[in-house]
Structure formats: structure tokens, C-alpha cells
FILO-412667 format. One line per 2 residues: number of its first residue (from 1); for each residue x, y, z of C-alpha. Coordinates in steps of 0.05 Angstrom, whole numbers, plus 32768, in hexadecimal, padded with zeros to 4 digits. Example, Ala and Ser with C-alpha at 12.3 -4.5 7.8 and 13.67 -1.06 7.14 Angstrom:
<sites>
1	80F6 7FA6 809C; 8111 7FEB 808F
</sites>
This chain:
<sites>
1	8000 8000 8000; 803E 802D 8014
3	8057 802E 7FC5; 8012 8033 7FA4
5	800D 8071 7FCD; 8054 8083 7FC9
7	8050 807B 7F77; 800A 809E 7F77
9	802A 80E4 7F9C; 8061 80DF 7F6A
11	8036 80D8 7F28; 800A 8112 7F4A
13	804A 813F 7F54; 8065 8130 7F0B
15	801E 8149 7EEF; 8026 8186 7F26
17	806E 8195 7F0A; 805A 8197 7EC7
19	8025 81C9 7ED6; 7FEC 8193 7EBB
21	7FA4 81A7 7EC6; 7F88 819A 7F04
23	7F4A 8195 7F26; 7F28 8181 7F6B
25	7ED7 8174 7F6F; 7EAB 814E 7F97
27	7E80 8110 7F82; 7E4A 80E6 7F9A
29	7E1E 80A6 7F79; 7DFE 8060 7F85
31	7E18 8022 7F75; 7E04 7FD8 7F6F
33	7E2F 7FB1 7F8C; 7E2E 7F5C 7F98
35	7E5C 7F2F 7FB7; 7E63 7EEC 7F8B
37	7E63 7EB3 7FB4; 7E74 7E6B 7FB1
39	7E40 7E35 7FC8; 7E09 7E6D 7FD7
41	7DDB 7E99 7FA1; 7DEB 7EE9 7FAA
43	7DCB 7F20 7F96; 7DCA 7F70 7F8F
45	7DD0 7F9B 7FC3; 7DCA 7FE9 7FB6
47	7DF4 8019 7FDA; 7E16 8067 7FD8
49	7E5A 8089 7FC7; 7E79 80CA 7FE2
51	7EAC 80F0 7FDF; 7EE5 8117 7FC5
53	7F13 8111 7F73; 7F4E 8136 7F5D
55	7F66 8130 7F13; 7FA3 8147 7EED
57	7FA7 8147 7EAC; 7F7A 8157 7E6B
59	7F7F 8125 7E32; 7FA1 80FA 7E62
61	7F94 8101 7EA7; 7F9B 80DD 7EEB
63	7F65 80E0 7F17; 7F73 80C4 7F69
65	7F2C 80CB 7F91; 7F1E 80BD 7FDF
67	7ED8 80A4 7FEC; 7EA5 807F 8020
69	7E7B 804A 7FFD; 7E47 8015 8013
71	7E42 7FDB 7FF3; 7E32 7F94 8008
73	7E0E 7F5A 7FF9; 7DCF 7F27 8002
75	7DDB 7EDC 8001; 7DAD 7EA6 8002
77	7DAA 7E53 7FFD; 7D89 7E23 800F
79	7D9C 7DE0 800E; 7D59 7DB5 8004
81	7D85 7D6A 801C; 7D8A 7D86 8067
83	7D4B 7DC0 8062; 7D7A 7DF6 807C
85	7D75 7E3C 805B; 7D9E 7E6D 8061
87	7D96 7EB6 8046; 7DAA 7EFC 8060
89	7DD7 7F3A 8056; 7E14 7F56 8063
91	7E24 7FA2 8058; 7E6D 7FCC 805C
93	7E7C 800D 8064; 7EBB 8016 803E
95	7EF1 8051 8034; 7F08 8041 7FDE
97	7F41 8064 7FCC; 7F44 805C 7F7E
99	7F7E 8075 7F47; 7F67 8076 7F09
101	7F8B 8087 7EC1; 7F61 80A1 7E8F
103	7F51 80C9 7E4E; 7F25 80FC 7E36
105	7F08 810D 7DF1; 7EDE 8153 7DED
107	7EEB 819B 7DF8; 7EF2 81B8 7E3A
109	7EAD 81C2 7E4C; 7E91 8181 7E27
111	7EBC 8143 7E2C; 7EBA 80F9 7E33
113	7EEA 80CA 7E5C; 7EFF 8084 7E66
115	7F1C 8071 7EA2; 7F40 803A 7EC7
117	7F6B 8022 7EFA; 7F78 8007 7F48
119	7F4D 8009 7F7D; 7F5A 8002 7FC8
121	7F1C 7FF6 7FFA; 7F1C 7FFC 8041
123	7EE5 7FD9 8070; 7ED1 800E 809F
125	7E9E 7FDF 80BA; 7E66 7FAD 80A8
127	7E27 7F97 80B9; 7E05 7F51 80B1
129	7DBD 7F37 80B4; 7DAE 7F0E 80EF
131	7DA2 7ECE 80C6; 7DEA 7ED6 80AA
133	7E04 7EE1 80F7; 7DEB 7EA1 810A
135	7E17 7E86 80C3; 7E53 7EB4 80D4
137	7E84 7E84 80E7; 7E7E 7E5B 80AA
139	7E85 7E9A 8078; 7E8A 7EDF 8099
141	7EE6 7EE6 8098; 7EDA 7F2A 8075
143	7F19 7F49 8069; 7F28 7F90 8082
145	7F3D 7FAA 803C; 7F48 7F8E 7FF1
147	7F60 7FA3 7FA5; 7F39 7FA7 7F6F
149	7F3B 7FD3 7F2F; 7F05 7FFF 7F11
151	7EF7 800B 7EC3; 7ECB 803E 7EA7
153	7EAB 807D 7E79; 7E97 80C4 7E90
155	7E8B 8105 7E71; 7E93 814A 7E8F
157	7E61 817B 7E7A; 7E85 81C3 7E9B
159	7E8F 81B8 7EEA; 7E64 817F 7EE8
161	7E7E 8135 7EE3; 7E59 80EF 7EE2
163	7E78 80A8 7EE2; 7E61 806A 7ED0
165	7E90 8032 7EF0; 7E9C 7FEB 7EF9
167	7EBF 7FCC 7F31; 7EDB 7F93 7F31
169	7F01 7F62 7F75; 7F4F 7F54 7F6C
171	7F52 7F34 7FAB; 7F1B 7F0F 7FCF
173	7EF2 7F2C 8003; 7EEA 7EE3 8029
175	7F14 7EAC 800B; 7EEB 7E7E 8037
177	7EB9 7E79 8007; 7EDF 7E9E 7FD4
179	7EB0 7ED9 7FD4; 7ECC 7F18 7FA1
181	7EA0 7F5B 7FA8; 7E8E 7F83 7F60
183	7E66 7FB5 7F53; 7E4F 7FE6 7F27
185	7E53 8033 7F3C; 7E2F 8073 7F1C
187	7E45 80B6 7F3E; 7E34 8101 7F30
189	7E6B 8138 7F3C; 7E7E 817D 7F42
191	7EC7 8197 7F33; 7ECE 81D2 7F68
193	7F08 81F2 7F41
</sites>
């Protein structure tokens, strides 16, 4: 984590030194997140994004961003041999910390981007039904953070930004049951200056 961040503040300074184009704004969105699971069925859980993006560059441009998410999501199985069911939800508050490459195409005040790159997440905490409680020693060894990478398309219109994003798990969340969290993001922004 030390040289991603290390390598990040030196990319950022080269762009500085080079007296790039820069710009800090704000951002905010939902995303649909779901934890694919082996031996149980998942499905969709819905959950926010906020916080804060920097980017330097025009054509090309790197663009770090610091922001609180919640995603999660809902399992269920039931096993019809031994007539047990099991079924619930888990939910995480996380801190993502994303650095993505990208380029535009456009004028200044119209222009359309592609974007990709690493993303670190941070569980601030999480929250699980009371069925999956009762099931938490079998499959709830959540890791406290993972990597994963996000891919996308935007378009600035002015100060105002959007983002449509996919996410996707380099490292598993719980190798127990080799669980991998993805999820798709759409966020609304403002550049401040």
C-alpha cells in the first residue's frame, strides 16, 4: 500500500511540475453492488457513494478520488436433502480510494472520457442479517480491505461530471467460500475549480 501511494504522490507531482490542468470537485451516486458466492445464490444489493476527485491532465489525465461507499450483499440457499434454509444480508461501510488513468475526447466545456485503473477498499464496518449471524462461523471471515480495479465512460458537460463504472474484486472478500464483491457505480459531480 506504502508504494501505490508513494507512486500515486509522484505521478501527481510530475503532472503539478508540468503545470498540467487540474481540478478538485465533489461527487456523489448509487451503486449495485453483489458479492458472488460459492455454494449459495446472491443477489443485488443497492447502496450510496460520496466523496471527494482530483484530476490532472486534459487529453490525458489522472484522476485519484477518496470516498465512503455502501455496498453489500443478500445470500440465500436452501438445501432441500436436510430442509435447512439459509438467506440474509450483509452490508459494509467502506472508505475506496481509486487511481484511475484516463482520456478525454470533446472541448473544454463538452467532453467524453474513458477511465480505468486500481482500486483500494477499506471496511469501515458491516452489518449482517440475523439469519446470517446464526451462519457466521461457516462464512462471515470478511476481510478488512481488498484490490480491485474499476473501468469506465463519463462526460463532463462545464463543472458538471457523471460516471458510469464497473467494479470489479482482485482479491477475495472471504476465501472461505471464495466470495469476490463487484458492482456497478453511477455518480454525479461538481468540479469546484
Amino acid at each position: 500500500m506504502k508504494k501505490i501511494l508513494l507512486s500515486a504522490a509522484i505521478v501527481i507531482a510530475a503532472c503539478i511540475g508540468a503545470n498540467a490542468q487540474a481540478s478538485l470537485g465533489i461527487k456523489g451516486g448509487v451503486n449495485f453492488s453483489k458479492i458472488n458466492t460459492d455454494n449459495l445464490n446472491s443477489s443485488t444489493r443497492t447502496g450510496y457513494q460520496a466523496g471527494l476527485f482530483a484530476r490532472f491532465g486534459s487529453a490525458l489525465y489522472l484522476q485519484p478520488e477518496l470516498y465512503v461507499s455502501s455496498t453489500g450483499g443478500e445470500f440465500h440457499s436452501s438445501n432441500n436433502n436436510n430442509n435447512v434454509s439459509v438467506s440474509g444480508n450483509v452490508k459494509f461501510t467502506n472508505l475506496n480510494v481509486p487511481l484511475l488513468v484516463g482520456h478525454s475526447f470533446g472541448e473544454k466545456n463538452l467532453n467524453f472520457r474513458i477511465m480505468a485503473g486500481p482500486v483500494y477498499t477499506a471496511v469501515l464496518s458491516k452489518n449482517f442479517s440475523q439469519s446470517l449471524e446464526n451462519a457466521y462461523n461457516d462464512f462471515g471471515h470478511y476481510k478488512s480491505s481488498t484490490l480491485g480495479f474499476q473501468a469506465g465512460a463519463g462526460v463532463d458537460i462545464g463543472a458538471i461530471t457523471a460516471d458510469l463504472r464497473y467494479e470489479g474484486g482482485l482479491t477475495k472478500i472471504n476465501s472461505d467460500f471464495g466470495q469476490r464483491q463487484n458492482l456497478w457505480a453511477l455518480s454525479v459531480g461538481f468540479k469546484i475549480f
